[in-house]
C-alpha positions, 0 to 999 in steps of 0.5 A: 518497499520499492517493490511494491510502490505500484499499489501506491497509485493504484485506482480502484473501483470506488474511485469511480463512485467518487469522482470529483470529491477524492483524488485517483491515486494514479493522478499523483504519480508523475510529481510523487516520482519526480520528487522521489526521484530528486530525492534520490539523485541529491542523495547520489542514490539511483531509482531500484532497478527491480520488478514491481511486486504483482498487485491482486485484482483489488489490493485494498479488498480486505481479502487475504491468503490463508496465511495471513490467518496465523498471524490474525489468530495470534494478534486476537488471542492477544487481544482475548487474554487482555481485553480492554487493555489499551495498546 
């Protein structure tokens, strides 16, 4: 999951409209590092040394690749032959 650890912090627009009542992510993380990073030294492990995953223009949009269509079809047509089945 190391990879894509950058969307973690990630600001986005609506973080503006909410200045002052939400936190940035990016506020959170120099300490968030720092503990995971102490986390890992006490455990013997280094920091993974690899490229973060590439974020779209706004990850958090709701909008997805045609491949992802697959996978929703099969979860509604689950839902479509049990409805009103609790999960």
């Amino acid at each position: 999951m190391w990879p894509y650890l950058d969307e973690l912090f990630a600001d986005e627009p609506l973080h503006d409209e909410l200045e002052g009542i939400a936190v940035r992510p990016s506020t959170l993380r120099e300490n968030t590092m720092k503990r995971i990073e102490a986390l890992l030294a006490e455990a013997e492990l280094e920091v993974p040394k690899v490229t973060q995953a590439r974020l779209s223009d706004s990850p958090r949009d709701g909008e997805y690749s045609e491949y992802r269509g697959y996978i929703l079809a099969e979860m509604q047509s689950l839902a479509r032959k049990h409805p009103g089945a609790k999960w």
